[in-house]
N, C-alpha and C positions, 0 to 999 in steps of 0.2 A: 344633418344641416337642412334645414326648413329653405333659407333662402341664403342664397347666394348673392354674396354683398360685392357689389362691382360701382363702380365708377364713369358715369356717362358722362360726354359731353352734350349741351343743349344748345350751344353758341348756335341763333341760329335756324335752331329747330323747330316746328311748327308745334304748341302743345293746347291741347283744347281744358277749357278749367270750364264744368258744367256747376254752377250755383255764383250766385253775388254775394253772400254777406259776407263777414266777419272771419269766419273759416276758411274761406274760397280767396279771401283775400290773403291771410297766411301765404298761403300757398302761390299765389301768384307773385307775390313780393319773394320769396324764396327761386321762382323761376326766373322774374327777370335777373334777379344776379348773377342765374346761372346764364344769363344768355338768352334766354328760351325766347321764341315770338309765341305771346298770349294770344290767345282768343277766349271771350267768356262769351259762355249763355246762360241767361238768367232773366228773370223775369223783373228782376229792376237792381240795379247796385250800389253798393255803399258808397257813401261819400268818398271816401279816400278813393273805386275803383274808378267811380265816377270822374274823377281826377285825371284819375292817369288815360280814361277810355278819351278825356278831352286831350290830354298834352299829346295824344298818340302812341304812350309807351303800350296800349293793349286795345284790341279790337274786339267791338261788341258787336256779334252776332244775330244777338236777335233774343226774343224773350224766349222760345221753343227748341228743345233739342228735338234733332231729327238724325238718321244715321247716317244719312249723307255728310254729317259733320267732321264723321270720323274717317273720310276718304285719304286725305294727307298729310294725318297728323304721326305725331313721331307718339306720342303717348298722352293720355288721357285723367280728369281727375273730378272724380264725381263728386261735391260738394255742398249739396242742397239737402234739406229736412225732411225732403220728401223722399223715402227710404225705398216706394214705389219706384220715381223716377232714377232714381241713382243705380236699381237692380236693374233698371228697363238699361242706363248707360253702360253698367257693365256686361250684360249681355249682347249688347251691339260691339263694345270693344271686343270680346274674345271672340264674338262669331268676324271681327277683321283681324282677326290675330292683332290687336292692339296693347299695349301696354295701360294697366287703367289700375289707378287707387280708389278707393271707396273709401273716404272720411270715417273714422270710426265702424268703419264695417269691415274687420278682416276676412272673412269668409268671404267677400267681395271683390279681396284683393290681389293682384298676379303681380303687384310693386308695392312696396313700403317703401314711406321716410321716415330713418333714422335720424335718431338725435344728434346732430353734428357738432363737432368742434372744429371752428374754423380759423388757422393761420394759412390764410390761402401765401403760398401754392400746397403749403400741408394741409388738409383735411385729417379729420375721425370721425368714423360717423358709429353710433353704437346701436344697437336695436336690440328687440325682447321678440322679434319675430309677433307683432304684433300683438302679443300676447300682456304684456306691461308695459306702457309706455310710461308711464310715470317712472318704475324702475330704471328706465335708461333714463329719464333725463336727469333722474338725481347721480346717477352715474356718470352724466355728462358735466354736470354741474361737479362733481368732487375732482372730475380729472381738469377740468376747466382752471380749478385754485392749485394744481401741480404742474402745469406746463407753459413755462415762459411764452412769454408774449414774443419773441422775438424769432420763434420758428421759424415763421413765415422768411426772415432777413437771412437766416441762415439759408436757408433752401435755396432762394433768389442770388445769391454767393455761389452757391455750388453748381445751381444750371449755369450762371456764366462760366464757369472754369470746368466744367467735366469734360468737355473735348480735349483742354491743354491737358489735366489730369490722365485723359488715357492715351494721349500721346507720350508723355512722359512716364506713367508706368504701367507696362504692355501685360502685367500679371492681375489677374480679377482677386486676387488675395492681397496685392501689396496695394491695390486702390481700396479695397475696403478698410484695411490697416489705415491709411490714410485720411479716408472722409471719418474713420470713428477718432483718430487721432486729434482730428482737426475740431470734428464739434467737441468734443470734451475739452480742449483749450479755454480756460480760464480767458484770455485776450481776446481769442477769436469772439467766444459770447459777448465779453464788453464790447466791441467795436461795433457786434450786428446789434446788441442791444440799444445801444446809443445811436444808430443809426449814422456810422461813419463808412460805407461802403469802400471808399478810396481806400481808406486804413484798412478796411478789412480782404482786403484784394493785396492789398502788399503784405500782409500776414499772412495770407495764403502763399503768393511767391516765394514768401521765404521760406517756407516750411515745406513746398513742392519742390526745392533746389536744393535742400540738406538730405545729405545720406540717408536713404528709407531702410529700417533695418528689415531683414530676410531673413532671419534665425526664426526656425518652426518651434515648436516649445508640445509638452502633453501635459492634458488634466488628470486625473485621475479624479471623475467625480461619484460619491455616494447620490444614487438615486432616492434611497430609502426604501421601503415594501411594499409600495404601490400605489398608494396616495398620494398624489403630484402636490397635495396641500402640506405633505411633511419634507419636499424638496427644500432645500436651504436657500437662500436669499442671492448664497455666493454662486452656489451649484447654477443655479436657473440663469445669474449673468456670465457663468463660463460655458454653457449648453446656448446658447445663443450668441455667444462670439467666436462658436468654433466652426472651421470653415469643412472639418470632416467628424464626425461620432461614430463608436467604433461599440458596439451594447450591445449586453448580454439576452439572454431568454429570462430571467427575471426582471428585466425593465419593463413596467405598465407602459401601454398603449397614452393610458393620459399623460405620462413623462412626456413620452416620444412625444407628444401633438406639441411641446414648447420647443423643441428642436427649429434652428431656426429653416424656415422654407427653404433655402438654396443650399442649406448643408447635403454633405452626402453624407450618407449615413449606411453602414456596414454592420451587418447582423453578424458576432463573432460567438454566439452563442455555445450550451452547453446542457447536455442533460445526462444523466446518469445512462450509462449505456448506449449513448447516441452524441457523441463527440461532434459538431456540426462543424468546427475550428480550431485546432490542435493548442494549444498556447504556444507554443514556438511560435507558431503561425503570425497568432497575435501579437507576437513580442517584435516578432521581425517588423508586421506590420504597423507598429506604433512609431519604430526608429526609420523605415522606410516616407514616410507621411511627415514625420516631422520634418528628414533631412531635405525632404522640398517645400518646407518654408510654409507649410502650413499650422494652426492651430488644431490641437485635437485632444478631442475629450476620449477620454475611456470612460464610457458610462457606466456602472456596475450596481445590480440590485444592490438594498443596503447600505452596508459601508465595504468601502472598497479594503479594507484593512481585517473585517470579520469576513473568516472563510470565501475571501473574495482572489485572492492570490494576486494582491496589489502588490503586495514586499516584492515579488519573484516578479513583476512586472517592472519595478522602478529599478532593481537589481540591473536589468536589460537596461533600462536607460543611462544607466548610471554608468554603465561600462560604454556605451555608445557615446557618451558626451552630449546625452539631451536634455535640455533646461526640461524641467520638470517642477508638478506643483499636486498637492492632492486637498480636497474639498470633501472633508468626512459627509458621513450620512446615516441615519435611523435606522440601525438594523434592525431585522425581521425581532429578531428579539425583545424588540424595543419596541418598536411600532404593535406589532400582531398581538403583543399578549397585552399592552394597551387597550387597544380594539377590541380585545376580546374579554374584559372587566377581570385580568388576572394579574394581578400586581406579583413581580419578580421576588420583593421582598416584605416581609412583614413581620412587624416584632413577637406576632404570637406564635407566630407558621414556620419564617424562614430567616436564619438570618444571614443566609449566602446564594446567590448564583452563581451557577455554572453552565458555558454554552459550548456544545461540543457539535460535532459534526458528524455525519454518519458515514462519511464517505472519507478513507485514509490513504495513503499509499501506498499501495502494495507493501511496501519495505519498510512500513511505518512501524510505530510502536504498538503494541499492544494494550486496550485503554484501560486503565488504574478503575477493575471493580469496586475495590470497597471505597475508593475516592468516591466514585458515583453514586453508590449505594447511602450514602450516611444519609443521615436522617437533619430537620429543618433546614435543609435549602432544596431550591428549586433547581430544576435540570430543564436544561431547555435543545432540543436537538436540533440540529441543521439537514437536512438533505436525506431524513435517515428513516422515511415510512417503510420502504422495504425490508429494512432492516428490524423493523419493529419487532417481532417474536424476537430474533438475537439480545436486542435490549430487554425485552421485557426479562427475559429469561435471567440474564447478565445479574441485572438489577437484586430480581428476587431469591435468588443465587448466592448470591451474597450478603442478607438479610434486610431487603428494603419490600414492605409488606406489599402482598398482590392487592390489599384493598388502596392502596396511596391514590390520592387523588389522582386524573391523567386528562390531556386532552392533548386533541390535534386539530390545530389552528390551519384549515385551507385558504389561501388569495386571501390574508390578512390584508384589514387597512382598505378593501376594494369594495365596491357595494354589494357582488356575488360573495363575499367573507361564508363562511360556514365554519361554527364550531362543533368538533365531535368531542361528548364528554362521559368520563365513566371512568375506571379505576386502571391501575398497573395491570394487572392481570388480564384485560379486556385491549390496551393498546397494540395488537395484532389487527384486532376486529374494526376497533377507528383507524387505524393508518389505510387500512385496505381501503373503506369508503372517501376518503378522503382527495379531492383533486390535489394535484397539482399546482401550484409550488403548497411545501403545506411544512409543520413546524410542529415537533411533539413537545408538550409541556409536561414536566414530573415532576408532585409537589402538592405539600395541602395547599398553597397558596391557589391553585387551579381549580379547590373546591369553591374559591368567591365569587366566579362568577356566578352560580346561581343568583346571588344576590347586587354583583357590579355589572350587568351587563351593559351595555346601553346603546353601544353602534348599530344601528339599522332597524328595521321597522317589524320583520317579523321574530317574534321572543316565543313563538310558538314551539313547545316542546312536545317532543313524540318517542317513541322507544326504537331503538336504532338495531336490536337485535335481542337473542330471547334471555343475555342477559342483562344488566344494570344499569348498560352504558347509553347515552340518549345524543341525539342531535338536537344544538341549538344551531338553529340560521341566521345571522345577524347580520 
């Protein structure tokens, strides 16, 4: 994060705007609404500033910057043509530890203005970090035609009643419940839309005095394989309306960053060999969290229902008496061999999938060789690079040829993705190099990617060992 988007008040504040035209004017006009007391230097001003230098609204200085200007100002805004004087301004602000924008000059600048949207007392303001401004404000302009006009009335509703509202409910989870209760209201929107405040203040009393319900509820949400872009639409509004997350060691960091800020969020993770959270644990802790009345997501790489141990989670709820809901998601299988130009099925190659797991019960079954073994479909493994020699062996064992296409899909779906490719015989040798979380594919279909690949920039291929099998990076 480049810059840190914060919130100042200017009510008030002393702010120096060095240039007079047309630019300087922008910006001045954006100050005083914020409050700010102007001062310009410039060497003569546009009419409109000239205006306002007459009615009083902004004091002119003089035609000359000097540093003594910047003695007690609250922050500073360099605005003239002359690209000289504007380095010579920001070098005076930073040797006073000032705050100073440079118009069109980022390298210049220790503040940017973002493109705002304004329902005061709601603001947004979006930014490119200097770097596009044009991109944010067509970004401000498209969120502009999505968000009622009447925010503003809603908010100004809600600052008068949040003291009664947290006197009447003392829990930070049943006042949330509440104000999302209340803007989603159909009547509440009409009333602030139309601008009936009276109305919309006794529609709030009556909805503050009817019974709040306090039954905690769980999600059970598919994250998918790591690309926060293949999160479901539902997924992303139940990861933001829950007040705890409870995610795996397969959930990407870019999920997490949509989690919302004040959630707590519990790493219940799991790695072969490295148990971090027993599932009891977790089952306990889903029925514990709900029964205080809170929302809670179960994050889970994937889908929570492939090799996720969702069933044996809701089992738990189900005997505890917990409202329960689950929100599929793009398995690894789905997602990764996308990503990685290997299509699961295809009329010349395969015309079945099969996804298995590497990782069983102890007391499990023993898994169906020549099932696996036959020939036009694809096999696709979960959790099972360790395992590799055992499959490969398993496989060719049972007459599925050591030349059969093969690859092993690492951090599918992420930008660090890396494919390893080369035949049945050779899948010891890619599982080994392969990080973490990673996905074996078995099947001609896995020979296409030579020719589908297309997620990520380097298609550079190189030889991975001294036999056949190669690494593609994608």
């Amino acid at each position: 994060m480049d810059y840190l988007p914060i919130f100042t008040s200017l009510k008030n504040r002393p702010v120096l705007v060095v240039g007079g035209g047309t630019v300087a004017q922008r910006k001045v006009d954006m100050l005083l609404k914020a409050g700010a007391r102007v001062s310009i230097v410039a060497k003569q001003l546009s009419t409109t500033l000239q205006t306002q230098h007459t009615s009083g609204n902004v004091q002119w200085l003089g035609r000359d910057f000097s540093e003594s200007q910047l003695d007690n100002v609250y922050l500073v805004i360099a605005a003239t043509d002359d690209a000289a004087l504007n380095r010579r301004v920001f070098d005076a602000a930073e040797a006073k530890q000032r705050l100073c924008n440079t118009v069109d000059d980022q390298a210049h600048c220790n503040f940017i203005f973002p493109a705002i949207i304004d329902r005061s007392p709601i603001q947004l303001a979006i930014s490119s970090g200097g770097t596009a401004p044009v991109l944010a404000r067509l970004l401000r302009e498209k969120l502009e035609a999505l968000l009622p006009q009447n925010l503003g009335q809603m908010a100004q509703t809600a600052a008068r009643w949040r003291q009664r509202v947290k006197e009447a409910l003392p829990s930070i989870s049943q006042r949330r419940r509440f104000w999302e209760r209340l803007f989603a209201a159909p009547t509440f929107q009409h009333l602030t839309a139309t601008h009936q405040p009276d109305e919309a203040d006794a529609f709030l009393a009556e909805q503050l005095s009817a019974p709040q319900p306090n039954q905690g509820e769980v999600t059970l949400v598919g994250a998918g394989p790591g690309d926060a872009g293949l999160l479901t639409l539902k997924g992303l509004q139940k990861i933001q309306a829950a007040d705890v997350v409870l995610y795996d060691a397969l959930v990407s960091e870019q999920v997490l960053e949509l989690v919302r800020r004040d959630a707590e969020k519990i790493f219940v993770g799991k790695r072969a060999g490295n148990h971090h959270v027993r599932q009891e644990e977790t089952n306990r802790m889903l029925v514990e969290l709900a029964r205080q009345g809170k929302r809670v997501v179960r994050l889970k790489g994937g889908d929570p229902f492939v090799f996720g141990r969702g069933g044996e989670e809701l089992e738990t709820l189900k005997a505890a008496g917990i409202t329960f809901e689950v929100v599929p998601g793009i398995t690894a299988a789905l997602g990764a061999t996308a990503y990685a130009g290997i299509p699961l099925t295809h009329r010349d190659h395969a015309q079945t999938a099969m996804f298995i797991t590497g990782h069983c019960r102890v007391d499990g079954k023993t898994l169906s060789w020549s099932t696996l073994a036959q020939g036009n479909q694809t096999l696709v493994v979960y959790m099972g690079t360790i395992k590799a020699a055992e499959l490969a062996a398993g496989l060719m064992a049972n007459g599925r040829s050591g030349d059969t296409p093969a690859a092993v899909i690492s951090k599918g779906t992420l930008p660090e993705q890396k494919v390893y490719s080369g035949r049945l015989k050779d899948l010891p040798e890619l599982a080994a190099q392969a990080e973490s979380p990673a996905l074996m594919v078995i099947g001609e279909t896995a020979a296409l990617r030579q020719e589908l690949a297309w997620f990520g920039t380097a298609q550079a291929e190189q030889p991975a060992s001294r036999s056949n099998a190669t690494i593609l990076a994608a």
